[in-house]
PyMOL CGO cylinders between C-alpha atoms (Angstrom):
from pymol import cmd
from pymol.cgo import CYLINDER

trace = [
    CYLINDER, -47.03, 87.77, -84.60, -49.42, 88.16, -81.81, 0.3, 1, 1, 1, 1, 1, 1,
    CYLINDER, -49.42, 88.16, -81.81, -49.28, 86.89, -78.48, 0.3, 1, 1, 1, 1, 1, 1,
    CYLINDER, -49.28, 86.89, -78.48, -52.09, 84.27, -79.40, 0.3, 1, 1, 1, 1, 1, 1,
    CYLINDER, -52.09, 84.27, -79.40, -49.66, 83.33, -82.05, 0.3, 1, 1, 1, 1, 1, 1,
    CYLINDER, -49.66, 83.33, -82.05, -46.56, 83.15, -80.14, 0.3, 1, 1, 1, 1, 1, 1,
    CYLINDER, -46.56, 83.15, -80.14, -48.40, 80.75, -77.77, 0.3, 1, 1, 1, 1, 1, 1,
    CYLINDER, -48.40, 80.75, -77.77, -49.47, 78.81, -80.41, 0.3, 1, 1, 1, 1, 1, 1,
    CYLINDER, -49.47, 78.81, -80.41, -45.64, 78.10, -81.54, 0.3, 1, 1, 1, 1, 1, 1,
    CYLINDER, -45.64, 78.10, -81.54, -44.96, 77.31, -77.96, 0.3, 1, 1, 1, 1, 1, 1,
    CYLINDER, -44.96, 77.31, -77.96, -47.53, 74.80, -77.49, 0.3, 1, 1, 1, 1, 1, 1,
    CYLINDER, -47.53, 74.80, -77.49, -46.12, 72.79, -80.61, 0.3, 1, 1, 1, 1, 1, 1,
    CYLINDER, -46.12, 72.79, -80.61, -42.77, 72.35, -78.57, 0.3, 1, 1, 1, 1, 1, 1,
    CYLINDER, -42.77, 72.35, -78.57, -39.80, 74.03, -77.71, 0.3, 1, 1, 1, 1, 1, 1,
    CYLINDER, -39.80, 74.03, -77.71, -38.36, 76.74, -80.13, 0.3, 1, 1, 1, 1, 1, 1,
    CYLINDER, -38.36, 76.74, -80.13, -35.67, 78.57, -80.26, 0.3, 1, 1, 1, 1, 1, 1,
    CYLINDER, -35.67, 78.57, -80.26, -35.41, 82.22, -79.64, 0.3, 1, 1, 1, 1, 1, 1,
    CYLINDER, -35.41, 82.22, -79.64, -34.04, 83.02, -82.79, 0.3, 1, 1, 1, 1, 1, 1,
    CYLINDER, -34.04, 83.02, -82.79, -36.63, 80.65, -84.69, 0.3, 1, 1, 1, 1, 1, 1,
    CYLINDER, -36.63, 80.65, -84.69, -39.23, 82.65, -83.25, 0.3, 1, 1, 1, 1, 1, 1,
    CYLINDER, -39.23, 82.65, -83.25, -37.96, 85.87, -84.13, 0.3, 1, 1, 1, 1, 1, 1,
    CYLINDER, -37.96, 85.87, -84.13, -37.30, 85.21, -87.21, 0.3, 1, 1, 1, 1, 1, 1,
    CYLINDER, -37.30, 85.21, -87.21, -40.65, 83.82, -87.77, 0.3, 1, 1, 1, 1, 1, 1,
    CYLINDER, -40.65, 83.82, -87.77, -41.79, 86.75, -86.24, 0.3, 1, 1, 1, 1, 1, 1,
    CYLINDER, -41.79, 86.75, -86.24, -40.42, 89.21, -87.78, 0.3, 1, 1, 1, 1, 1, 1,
    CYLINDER, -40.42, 89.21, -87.78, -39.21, 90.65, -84.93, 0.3, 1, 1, 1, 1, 1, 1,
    CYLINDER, -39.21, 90.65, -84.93, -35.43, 91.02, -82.79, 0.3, 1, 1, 1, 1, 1, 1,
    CYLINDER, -35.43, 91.02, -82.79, -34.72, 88.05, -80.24, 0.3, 1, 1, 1, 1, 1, 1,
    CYLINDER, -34.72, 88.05, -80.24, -34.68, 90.87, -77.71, 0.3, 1, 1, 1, 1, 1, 1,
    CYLINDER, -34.68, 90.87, -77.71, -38.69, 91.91, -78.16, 0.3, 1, 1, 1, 1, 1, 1,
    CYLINDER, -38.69, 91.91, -78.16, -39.95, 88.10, -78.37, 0.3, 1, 1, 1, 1, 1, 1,
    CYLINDER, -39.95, 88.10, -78.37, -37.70, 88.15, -74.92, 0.3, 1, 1, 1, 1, 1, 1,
    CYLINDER, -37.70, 88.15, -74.92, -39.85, 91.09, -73.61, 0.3, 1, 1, 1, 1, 1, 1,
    CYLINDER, -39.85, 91.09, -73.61, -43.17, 89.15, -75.09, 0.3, 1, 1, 1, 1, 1, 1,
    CYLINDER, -43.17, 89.15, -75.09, -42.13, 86.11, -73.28, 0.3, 1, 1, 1, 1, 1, 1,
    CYLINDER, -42.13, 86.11, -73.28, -41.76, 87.46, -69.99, 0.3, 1, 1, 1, 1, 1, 1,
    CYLINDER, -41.76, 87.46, -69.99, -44.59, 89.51, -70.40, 0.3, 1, 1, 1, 1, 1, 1,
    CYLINDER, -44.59, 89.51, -70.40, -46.83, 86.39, -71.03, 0.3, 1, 1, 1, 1, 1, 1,
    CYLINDER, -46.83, 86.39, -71.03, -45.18, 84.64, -67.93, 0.3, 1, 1, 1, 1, 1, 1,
    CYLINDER, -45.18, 84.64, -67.93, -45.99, 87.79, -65.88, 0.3, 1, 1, 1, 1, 1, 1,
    CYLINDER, -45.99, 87.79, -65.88, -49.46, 87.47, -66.98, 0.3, 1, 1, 1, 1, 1, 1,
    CYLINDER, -49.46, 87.47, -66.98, -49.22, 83.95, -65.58, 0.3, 1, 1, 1, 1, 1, 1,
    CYLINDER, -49.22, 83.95, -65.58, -48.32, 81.58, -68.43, 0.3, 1, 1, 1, 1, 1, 1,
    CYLINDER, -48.32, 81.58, -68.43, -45.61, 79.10, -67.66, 0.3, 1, 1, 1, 1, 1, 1,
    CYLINDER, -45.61, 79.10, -67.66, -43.10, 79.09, -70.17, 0.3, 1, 1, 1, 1, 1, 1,
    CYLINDER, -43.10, 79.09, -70.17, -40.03, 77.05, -69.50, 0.3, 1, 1, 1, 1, 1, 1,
    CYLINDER, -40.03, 77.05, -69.50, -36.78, 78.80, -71.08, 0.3, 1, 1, 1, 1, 1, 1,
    CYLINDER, -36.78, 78.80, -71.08, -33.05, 77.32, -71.37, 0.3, 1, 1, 1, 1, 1, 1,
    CYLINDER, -33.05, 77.32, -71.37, -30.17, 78.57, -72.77, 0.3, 1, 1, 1, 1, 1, 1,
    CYLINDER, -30.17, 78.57, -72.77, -29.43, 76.95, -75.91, 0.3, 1, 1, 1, 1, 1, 1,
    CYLINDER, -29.43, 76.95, -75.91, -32.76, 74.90, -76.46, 0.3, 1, 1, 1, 1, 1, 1,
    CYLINDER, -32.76, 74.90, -76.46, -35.51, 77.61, -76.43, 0.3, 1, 1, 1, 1, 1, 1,
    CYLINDER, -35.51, 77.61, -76.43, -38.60, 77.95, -74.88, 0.3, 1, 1, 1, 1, 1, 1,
    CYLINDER, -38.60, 77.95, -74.88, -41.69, 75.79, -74.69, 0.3, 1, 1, 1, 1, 1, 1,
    CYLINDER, -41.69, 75.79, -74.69, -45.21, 76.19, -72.25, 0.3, 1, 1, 1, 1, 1, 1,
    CYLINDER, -45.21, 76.19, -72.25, -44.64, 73.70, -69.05, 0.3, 1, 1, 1, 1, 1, 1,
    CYLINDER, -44.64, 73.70, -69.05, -48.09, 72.46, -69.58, 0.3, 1, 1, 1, 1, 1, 1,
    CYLINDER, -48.09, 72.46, -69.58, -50.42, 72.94, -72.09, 0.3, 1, 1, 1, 1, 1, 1,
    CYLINDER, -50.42, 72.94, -72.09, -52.78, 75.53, -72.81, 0.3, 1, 1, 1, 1, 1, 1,
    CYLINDER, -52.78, 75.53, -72.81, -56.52, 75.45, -74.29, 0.3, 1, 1, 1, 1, 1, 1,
    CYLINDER, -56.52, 75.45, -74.29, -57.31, 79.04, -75.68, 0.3, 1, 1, 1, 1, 1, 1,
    CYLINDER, -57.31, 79.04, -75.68, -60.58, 80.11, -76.40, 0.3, 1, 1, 1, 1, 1, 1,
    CYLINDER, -60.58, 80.11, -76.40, -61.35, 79.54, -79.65, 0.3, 1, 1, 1, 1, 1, 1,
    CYLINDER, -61.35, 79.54, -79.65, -64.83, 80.73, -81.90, 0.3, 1, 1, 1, 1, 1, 1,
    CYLINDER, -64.83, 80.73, -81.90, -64.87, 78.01, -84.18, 0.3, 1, 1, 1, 1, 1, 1,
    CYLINDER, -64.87, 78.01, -84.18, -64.35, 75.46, -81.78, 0.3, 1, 1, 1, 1, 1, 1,
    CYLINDER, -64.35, 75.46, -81.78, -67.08, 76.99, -79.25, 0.3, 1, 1, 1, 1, 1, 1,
    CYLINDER, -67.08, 76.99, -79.25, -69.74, 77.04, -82.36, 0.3, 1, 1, 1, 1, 1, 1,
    CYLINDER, -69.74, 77.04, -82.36, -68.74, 73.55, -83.53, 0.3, 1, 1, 1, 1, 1, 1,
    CYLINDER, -68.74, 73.55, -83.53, -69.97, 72.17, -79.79, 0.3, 1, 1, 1, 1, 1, 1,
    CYLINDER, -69.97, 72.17, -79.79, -72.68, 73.87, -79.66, 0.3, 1, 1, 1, 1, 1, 1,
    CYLINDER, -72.68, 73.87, -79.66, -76.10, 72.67, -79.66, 0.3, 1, 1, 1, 1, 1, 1,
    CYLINDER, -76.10, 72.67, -79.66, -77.95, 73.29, -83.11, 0.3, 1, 1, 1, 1, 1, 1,
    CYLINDER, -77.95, 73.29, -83.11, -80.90, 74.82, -81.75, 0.3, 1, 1, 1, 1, 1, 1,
    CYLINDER, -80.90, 74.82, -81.75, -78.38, 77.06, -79.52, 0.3, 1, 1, 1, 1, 1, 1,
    CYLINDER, -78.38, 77.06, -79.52, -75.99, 77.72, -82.66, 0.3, 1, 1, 1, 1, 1, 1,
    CYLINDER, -75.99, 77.72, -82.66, -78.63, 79.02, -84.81, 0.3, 1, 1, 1, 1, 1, 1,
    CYLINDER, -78.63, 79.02, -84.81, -80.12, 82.05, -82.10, 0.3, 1, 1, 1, 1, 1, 1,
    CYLINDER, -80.12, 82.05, -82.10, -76.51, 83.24, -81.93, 0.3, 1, 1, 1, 1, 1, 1,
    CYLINDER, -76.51, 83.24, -81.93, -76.06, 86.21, -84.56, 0.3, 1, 1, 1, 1, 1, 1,
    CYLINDER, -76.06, 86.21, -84.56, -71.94, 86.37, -83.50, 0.3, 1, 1, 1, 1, 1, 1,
    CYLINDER, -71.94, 86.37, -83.50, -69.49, 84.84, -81.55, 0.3, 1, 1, 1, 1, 1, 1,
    CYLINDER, -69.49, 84.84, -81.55, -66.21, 86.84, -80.76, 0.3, 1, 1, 1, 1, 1, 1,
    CYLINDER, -66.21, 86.84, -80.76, -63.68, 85.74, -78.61, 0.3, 1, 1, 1, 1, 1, 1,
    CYLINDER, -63.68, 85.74, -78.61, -61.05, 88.48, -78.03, 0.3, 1, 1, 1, 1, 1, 1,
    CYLINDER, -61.05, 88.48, -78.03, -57.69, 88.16, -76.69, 0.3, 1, 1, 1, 1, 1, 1,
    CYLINDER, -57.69, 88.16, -76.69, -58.39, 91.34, -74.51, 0.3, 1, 1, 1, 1, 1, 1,
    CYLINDER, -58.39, 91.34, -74.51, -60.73, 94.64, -74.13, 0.3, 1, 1, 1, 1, 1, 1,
    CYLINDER, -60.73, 94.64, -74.13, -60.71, 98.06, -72.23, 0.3, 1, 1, 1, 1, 1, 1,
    CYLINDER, -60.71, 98.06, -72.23, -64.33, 96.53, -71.50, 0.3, 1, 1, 1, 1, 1, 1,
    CYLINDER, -64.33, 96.53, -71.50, -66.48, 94.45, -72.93, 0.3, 1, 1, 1, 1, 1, 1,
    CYLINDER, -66.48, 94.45, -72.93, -69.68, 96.02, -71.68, 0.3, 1, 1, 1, 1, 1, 1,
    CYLINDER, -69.68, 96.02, -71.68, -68.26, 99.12, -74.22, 0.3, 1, 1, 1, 1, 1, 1,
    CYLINDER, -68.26, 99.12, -74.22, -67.13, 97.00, -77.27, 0.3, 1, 1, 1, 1, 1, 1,
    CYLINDER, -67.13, 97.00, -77.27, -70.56, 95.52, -77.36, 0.3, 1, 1, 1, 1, 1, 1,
    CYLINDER, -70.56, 95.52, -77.36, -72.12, 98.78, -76.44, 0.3, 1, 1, 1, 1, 1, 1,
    CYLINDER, -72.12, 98.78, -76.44, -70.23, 100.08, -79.73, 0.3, 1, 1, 1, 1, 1, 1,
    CYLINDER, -70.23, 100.08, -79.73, -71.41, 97.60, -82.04, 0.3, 1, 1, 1, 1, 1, 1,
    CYLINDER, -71.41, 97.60, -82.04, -75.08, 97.73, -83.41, 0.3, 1, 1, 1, 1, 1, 1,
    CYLINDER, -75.08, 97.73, -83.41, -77.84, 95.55, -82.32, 0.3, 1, 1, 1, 1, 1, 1,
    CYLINDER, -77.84, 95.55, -82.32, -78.38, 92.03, -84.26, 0.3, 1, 1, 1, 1, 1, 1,
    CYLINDER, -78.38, 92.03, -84.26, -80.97, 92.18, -86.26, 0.3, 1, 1, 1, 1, 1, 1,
    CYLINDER, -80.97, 92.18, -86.26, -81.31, 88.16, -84.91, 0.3, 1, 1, 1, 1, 1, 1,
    CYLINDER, -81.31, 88.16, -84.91, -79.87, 86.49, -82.50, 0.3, 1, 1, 1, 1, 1, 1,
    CYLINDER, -79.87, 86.49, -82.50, -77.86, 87.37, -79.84, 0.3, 1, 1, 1, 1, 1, 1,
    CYLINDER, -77.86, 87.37, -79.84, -74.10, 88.53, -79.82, 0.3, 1, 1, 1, 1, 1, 1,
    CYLINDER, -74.10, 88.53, -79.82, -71.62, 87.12, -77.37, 0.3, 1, 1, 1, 1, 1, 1,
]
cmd.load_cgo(trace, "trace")
């Protein structure tokens, strides 16, 4: 499990430690270490003993399906690929890496 996934089983309410782990795959000690690494990176996750954690107030993440699905048609068909990553060295390299479209653009 991801981070993007972990966030997603926090935004459907609280869970336990253990539930997550075990969902996870992982020890309770690492989803610890993932948890306060995603409230060091400045989500706010709300943790008590006994009752688990949950996200103190919702949270929208970027999502490619959901961008193309509002977008105009006109705009939708000139785009060749839509990537939404949950992080890069740069991006000015990953799409530097990739080849050109033949149509389109690539975002």
């Amino acid at each position: 499990m991801d981070d993007r996934a972990l966030l997603a089983k926090l935004a459907g309410g609280r869970r336990s430690g253990d539930a997550l782990a075990r969902d996870a795959g992982l020890t309770r000690a690492a989803v610890w270490k993932r948890i306060q690494n995603l409230r060091a990176a400045g989500v706010d996750i709300e943790g008590r003993a006994g009752d688990g954690y949950r996200l103190a107030t919702p949270l929208d993440l970027l999502d490619a399906a959901r961008i193309r699905a509002g977008m105009a048609p006109d705009a939708a068909a000139g785009l060749a690929a839509l990537d939404v990553a949950w992080t890069l060295e740069s991006t000015n390299t990953t799409l530097l890496a990739q080849p050109a479209p033949e149509h389109g653009v690539a975002v």
